[in-house]
PDB file of N, CA, C and O in Angstrom:
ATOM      1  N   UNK A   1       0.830  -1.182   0.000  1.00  0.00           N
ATOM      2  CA  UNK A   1       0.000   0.000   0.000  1.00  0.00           C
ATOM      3  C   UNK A   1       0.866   1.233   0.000  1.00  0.00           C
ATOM      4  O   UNK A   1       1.943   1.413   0.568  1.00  0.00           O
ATOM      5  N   UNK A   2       0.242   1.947  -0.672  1.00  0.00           N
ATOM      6  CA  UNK A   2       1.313   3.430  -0.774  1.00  0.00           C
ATOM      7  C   UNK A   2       0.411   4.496   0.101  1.00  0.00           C
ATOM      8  O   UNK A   2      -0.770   4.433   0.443  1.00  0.00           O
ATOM      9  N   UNK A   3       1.333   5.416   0.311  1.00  0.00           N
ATOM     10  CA  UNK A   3       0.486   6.572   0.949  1.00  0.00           C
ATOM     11  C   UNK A   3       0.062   7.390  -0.041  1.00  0.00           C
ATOM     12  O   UNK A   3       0.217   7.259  -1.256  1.00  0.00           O
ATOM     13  N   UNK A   4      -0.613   8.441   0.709  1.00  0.00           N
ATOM     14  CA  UNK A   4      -1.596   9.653  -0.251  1.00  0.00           C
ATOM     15  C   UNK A   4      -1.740  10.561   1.168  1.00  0.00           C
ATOM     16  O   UNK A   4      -1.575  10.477   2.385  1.00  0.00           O
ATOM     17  N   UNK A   5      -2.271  11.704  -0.141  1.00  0.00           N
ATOM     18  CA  UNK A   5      -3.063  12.412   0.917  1.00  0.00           C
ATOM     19  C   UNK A   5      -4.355  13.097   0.632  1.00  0.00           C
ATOM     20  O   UNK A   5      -4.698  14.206   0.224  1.00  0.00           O
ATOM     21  N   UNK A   6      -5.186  11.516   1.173  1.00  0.00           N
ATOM     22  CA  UNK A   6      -6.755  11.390   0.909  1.00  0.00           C
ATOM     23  C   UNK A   6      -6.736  12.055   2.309  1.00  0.00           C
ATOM     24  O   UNK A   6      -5.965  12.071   3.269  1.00  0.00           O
ATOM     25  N   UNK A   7      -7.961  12.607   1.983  1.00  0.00           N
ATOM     26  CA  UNK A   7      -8.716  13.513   3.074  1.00  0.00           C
ATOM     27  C   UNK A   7      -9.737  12.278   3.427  1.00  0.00           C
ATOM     28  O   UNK A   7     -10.142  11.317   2.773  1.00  0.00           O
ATOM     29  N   UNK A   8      -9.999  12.815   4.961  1.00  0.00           N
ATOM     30  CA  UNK A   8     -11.065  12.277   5.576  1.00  0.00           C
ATOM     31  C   UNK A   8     -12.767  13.057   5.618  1.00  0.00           C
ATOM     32  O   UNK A   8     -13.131  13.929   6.406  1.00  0.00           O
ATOM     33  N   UNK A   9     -13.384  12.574   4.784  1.00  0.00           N
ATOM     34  CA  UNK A   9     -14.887  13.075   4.765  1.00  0.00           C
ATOM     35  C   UNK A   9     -15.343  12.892   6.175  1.00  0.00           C
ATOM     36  O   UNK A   9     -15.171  12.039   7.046  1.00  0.00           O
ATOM     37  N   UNK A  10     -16.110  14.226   6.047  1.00  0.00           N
ATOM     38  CA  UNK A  10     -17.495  14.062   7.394  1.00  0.00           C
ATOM     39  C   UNK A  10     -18.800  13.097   6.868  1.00  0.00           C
ATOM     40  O   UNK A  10     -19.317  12.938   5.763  1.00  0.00           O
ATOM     41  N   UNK A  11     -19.064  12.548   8.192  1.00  0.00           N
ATOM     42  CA  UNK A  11     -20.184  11.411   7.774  1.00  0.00           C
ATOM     43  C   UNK A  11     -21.023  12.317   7.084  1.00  0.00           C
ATOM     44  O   UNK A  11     -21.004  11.757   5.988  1.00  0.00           O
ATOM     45  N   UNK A  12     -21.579  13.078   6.961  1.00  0.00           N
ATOM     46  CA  UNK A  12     -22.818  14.036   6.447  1.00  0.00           C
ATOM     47  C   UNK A  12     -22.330  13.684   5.238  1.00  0.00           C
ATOM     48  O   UNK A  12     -22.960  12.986   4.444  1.00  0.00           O
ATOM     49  N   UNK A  13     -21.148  14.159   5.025  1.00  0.00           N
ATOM     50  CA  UNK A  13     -20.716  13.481   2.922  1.00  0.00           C
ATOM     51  C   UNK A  13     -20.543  12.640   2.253  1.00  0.00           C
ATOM     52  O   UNK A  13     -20.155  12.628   1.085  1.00  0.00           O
ATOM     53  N   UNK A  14     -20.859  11.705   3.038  1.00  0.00           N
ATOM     54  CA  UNK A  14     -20.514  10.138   2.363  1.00  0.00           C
ATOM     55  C   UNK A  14     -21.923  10.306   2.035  1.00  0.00           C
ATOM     56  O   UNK A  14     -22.847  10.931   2.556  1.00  0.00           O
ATOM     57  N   UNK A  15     -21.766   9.293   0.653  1.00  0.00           N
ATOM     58  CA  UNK A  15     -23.202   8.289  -0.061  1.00  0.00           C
ATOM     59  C   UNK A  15     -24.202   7.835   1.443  1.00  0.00           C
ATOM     60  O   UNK A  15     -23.838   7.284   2.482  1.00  0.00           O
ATOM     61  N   UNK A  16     -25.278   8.232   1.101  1.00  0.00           N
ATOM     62  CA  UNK A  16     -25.939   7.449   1.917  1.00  0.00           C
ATOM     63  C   UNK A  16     -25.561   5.999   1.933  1.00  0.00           C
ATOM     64  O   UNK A  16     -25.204   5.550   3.021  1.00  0.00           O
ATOM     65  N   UNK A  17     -25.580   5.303   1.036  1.00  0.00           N
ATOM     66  CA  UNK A  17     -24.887   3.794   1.130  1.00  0.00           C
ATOM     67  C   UNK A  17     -24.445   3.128   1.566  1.00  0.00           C
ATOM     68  O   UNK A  17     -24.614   1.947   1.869  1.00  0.00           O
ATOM     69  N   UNK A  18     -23.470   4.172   1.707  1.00  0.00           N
ATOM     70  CA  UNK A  18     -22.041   3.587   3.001  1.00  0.00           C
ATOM     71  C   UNK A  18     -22.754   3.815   4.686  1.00  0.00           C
ATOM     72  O   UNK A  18     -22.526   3.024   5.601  1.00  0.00           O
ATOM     73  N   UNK A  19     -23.341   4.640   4.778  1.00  0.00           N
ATOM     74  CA  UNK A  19     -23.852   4.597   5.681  1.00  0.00           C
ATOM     75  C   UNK A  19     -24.041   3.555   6.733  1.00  0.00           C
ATOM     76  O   UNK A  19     -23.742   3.803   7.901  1.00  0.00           O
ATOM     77  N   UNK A  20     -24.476   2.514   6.404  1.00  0.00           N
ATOM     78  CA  UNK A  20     -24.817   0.942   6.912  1.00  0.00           C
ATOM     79  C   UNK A  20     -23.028   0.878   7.169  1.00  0.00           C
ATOM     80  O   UNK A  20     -22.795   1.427   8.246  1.00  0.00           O
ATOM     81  N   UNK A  21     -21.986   0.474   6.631  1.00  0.00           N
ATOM     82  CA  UNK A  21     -20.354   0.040   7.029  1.00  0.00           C
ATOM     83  C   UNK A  21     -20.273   0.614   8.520  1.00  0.00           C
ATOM     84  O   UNK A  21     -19.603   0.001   9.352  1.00  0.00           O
ATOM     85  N   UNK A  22     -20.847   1.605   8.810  1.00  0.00           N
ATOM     86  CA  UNK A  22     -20.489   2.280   9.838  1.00  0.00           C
ATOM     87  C   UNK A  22     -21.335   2.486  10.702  1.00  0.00           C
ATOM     88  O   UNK A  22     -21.514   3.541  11.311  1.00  0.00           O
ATOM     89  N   UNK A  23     -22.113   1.139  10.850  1.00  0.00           N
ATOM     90  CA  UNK A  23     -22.657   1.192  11.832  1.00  0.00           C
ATOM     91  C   UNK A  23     -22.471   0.352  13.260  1.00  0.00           C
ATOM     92  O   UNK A  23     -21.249   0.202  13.277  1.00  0.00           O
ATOM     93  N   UNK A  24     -22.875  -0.147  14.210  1.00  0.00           N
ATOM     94  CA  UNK A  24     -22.700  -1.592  15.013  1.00  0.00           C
ATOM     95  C   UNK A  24     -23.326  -2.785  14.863  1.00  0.00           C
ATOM     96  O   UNK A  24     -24.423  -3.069  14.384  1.00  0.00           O
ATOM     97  N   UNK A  25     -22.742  -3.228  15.189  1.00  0.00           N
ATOM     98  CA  UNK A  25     -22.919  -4.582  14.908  1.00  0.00           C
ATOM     99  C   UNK A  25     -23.180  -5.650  16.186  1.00  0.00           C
ATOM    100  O   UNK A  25     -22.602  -5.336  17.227  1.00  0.00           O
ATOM    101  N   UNK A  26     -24.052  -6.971  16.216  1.00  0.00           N
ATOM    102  CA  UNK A  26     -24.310  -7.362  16.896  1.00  0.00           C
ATOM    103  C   UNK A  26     -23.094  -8.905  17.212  1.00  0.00           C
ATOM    104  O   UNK A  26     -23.170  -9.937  17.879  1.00  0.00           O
ATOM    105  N   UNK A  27     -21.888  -8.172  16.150  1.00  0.00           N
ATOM    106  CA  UNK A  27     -20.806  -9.106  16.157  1.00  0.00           C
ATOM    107  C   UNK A  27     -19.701  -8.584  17.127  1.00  0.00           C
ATOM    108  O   UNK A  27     -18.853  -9.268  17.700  1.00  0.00           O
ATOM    109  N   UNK A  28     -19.902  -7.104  17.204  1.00  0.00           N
ATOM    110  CA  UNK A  28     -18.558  -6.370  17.719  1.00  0.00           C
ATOM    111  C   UNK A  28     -19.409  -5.670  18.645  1.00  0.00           C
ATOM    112  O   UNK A  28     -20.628  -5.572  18.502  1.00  0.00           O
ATOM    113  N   UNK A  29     -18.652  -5.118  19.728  1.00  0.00           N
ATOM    114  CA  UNK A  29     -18.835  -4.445  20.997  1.00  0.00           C
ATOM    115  C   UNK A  29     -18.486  -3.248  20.737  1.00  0.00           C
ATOM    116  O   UNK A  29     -17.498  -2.921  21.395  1.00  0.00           O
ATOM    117  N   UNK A  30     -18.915  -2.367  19.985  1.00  0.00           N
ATOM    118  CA  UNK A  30     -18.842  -1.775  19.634  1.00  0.00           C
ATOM    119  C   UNK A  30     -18.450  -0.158  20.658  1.00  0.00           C
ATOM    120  O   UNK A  30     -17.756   0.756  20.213  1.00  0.00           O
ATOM    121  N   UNK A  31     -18.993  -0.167  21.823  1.00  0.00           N
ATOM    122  CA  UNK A  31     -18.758   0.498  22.791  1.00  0.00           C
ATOM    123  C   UNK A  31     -17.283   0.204  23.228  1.00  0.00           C
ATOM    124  O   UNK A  31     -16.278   0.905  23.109  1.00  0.00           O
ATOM    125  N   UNK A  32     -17.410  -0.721  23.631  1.00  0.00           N
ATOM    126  CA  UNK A  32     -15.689  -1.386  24.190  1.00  0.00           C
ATOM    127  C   UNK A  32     -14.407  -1.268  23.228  1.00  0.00           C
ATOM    128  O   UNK A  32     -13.239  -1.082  23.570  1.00  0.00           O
ATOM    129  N   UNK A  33     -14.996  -1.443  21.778  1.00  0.00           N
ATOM    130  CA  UNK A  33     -13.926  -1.095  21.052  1.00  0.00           C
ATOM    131  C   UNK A  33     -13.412   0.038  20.636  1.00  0.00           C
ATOM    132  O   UNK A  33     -12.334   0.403  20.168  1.00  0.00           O
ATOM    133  N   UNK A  34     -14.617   0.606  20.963  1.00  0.00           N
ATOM    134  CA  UNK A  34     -14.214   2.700  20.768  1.00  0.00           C
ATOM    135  C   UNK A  34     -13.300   3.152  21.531  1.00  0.00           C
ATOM    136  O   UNK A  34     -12.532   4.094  21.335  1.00  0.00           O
ATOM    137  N   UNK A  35     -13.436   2.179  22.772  1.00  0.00           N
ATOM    138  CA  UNK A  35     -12.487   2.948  23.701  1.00  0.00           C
ATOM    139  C   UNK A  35     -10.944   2.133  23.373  1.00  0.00           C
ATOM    140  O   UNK A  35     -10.052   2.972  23.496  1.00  0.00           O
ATOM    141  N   UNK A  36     -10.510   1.081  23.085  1.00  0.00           N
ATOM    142  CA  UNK A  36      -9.731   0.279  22.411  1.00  0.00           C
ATOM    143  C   UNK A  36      -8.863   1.017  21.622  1.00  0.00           C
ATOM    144  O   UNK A  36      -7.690   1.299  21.867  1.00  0.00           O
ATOM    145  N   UNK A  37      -9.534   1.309  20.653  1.00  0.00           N
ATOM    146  CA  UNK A  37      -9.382   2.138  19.742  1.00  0.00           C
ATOM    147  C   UNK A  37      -8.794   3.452  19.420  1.00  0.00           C
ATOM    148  O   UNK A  37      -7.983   3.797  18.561  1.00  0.00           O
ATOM    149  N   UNK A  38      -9.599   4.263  20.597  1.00  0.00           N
ATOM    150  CA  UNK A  38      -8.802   5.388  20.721  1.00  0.00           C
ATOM    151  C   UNK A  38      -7.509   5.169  21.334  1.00  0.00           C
ATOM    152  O   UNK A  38      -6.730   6.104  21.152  1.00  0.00           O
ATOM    153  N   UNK A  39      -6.898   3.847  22.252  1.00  0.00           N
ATOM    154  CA  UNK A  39      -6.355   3.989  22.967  1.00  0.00           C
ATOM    155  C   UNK A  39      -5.010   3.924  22.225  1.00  0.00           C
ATOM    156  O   UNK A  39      -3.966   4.539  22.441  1.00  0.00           O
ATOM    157  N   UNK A  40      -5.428   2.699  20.974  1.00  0.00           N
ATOM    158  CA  UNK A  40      -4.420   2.354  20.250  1.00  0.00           C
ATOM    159  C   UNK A  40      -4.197   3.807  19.056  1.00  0.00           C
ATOM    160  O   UNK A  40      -3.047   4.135  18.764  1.00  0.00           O
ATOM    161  N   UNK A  41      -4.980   4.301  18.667  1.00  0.00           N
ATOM    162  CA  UNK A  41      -4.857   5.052  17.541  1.00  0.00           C
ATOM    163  C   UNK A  41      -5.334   6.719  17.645  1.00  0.00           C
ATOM    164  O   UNK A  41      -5.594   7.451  16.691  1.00  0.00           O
ATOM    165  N   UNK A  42      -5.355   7.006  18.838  1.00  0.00           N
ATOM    166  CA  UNK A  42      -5.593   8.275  19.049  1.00  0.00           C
ATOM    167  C   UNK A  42      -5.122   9.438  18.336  1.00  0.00           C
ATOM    168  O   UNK A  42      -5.658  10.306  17.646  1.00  0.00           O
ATOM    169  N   UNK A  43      -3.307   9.040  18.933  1.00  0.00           N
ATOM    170  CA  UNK A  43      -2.507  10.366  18.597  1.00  0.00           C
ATOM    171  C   UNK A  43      -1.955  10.257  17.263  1.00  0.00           C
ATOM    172  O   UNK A  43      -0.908  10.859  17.024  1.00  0.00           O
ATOM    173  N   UNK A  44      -2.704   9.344  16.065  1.00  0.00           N
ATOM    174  CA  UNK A  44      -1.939   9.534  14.996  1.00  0.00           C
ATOM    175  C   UNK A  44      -3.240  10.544  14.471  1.00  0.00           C
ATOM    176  O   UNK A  44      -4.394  10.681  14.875  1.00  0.00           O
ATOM    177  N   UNK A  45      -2.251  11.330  13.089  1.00  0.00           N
ATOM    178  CA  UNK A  45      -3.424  12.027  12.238  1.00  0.00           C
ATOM    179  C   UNK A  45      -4.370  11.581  11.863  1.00  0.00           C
ATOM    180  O   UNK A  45      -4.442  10.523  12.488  1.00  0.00           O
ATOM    181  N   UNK A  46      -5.529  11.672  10.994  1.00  0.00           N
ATOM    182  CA  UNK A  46      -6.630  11.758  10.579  1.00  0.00           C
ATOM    183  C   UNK A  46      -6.535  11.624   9.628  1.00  0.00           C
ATOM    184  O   UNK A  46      -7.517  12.223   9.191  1.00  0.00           O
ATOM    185  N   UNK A  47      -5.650  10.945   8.218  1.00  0.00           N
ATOM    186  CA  UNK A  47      -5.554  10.801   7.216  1.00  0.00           C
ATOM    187  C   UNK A  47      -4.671   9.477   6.916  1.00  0.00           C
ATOM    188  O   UNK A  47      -4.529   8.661   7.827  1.00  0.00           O
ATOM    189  N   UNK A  48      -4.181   9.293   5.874  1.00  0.00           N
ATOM    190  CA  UNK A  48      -3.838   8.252   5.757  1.00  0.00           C
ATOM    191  C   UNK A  48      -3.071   7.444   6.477  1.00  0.00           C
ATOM    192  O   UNK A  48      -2.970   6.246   6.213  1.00  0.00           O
ATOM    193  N   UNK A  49      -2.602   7.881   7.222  1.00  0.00           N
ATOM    194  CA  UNK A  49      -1.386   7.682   8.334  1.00  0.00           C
ATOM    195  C   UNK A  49      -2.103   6.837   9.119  1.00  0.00           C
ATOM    196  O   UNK A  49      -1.539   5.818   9.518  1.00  0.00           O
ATOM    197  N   UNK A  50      -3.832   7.164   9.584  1.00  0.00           N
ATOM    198  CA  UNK A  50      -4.134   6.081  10.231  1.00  0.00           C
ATOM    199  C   UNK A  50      -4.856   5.457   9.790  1.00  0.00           C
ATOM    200  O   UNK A  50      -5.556   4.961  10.673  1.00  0.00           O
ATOM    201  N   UNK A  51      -5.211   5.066   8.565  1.00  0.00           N
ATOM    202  CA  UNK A  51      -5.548   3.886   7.812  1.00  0.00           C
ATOM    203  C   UNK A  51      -4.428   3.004   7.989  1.00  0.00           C
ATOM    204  O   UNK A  51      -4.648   2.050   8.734  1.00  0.00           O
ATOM    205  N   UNK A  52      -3.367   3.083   7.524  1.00  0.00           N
ATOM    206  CA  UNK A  52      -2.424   2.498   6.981  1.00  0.00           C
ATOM    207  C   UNK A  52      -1.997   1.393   9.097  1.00  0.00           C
ATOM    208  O   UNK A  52      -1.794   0.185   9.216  1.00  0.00           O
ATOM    209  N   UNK A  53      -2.018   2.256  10.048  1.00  0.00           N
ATOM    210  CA  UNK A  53      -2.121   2.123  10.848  1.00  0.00           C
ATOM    211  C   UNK A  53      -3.011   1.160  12.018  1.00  0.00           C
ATOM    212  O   UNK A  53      -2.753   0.615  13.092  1.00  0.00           O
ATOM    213  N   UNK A  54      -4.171   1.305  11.142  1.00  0.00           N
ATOM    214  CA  UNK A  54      -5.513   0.229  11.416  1.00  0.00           C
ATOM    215  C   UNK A  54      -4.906  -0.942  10.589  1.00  0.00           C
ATOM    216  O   UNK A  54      -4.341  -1.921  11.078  1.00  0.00           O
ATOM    217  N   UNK A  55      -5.049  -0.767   9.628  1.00  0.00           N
ATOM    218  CA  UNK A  55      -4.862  -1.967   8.832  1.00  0.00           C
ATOM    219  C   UNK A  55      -3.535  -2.603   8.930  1.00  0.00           C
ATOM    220  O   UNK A  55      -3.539  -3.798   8.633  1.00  0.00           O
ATOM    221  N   UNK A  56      -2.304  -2.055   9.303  1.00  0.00           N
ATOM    222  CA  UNK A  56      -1.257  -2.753   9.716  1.00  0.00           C
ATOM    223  C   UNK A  56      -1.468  -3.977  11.262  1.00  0.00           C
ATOM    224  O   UNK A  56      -0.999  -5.113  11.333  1.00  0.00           O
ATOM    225  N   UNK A  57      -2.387  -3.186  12.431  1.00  0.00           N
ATOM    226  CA  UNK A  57      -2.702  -3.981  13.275  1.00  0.00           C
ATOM    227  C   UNK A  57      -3.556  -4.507  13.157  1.00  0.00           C
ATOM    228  O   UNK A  57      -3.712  -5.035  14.257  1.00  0.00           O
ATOM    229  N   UNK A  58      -4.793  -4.962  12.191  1.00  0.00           N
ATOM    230  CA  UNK A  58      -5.202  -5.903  12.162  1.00  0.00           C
ATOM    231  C   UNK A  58      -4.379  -6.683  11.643  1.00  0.00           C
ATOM    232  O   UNK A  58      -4.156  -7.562  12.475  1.00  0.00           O
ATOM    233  N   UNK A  59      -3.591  -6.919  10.398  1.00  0.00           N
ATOM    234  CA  UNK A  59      -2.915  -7.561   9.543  1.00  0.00           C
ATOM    235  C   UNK A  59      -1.858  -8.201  10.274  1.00  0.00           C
ATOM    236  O   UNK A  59      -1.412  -9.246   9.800  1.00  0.00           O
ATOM    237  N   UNK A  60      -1.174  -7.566  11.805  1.00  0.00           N
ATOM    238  CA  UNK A  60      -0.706  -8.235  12.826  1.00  0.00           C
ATOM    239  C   UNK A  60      -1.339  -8.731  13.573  1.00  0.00           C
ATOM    240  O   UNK A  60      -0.670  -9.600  14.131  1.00  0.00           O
ATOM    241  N   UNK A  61      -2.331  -8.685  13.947  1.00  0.00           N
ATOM    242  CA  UNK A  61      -2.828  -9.730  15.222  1.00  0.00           C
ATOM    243  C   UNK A  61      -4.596 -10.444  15.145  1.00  0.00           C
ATOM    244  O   UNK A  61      -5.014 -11.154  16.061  1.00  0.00           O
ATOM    245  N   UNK A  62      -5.376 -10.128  14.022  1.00  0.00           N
ATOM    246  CA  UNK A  62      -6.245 -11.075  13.519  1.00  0.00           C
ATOM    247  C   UNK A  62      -5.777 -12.435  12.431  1.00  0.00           C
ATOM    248  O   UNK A  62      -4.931 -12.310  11.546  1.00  0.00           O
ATOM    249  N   UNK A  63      -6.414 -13.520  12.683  1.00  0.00           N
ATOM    250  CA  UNK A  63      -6.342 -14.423  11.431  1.00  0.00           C
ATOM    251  C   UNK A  63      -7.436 -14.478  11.239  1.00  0.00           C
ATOM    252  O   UNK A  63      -8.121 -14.070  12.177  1.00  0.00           O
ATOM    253  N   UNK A  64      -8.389 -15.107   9.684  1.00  0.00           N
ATOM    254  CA  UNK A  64      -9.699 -15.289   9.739  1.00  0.00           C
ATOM    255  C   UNK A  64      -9.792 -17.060   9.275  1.00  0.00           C
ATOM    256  O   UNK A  64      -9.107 -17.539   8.371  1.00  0.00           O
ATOM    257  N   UNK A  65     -10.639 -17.732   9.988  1.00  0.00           N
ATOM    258  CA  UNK A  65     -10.482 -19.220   9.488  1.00  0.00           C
ATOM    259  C   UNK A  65     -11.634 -19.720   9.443  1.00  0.00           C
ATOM    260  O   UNK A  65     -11.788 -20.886   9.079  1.00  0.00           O
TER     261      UNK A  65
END
């Protein structure tokens, strides 16, 4: 994956469509992981830096089988 510098949309601008991706789920804890989340990925920027960032730690510590 390469970097960029994609901007991060406000939910108001996304496709209605997408809408549903971002919602909860009755798979994930969704409360518990917010806080997770911030804990792990707080202090990086808001752009690609923490995509690349999410997706590096899943790609380290999920398998799917």
């Amino acid at each position: 994956m390469g970097g960029g510098e994609s901007p991060q949309h406000a939910i108001e601008d996304l496709p209605a469509e997408t809408i549903v991706f971002l919602l909860g789920s009755r798979y994930c804890e969704t409360d518990r992981l917010s806080d997770i989340a911030r804990s792990l990925f707080g202090n990086i920027p808001e752009d690609f830096a923490l995509v690349q960032a999410i997706c590096d730690f899943v790609h380290g510590h999920l398998t799917f089988g």
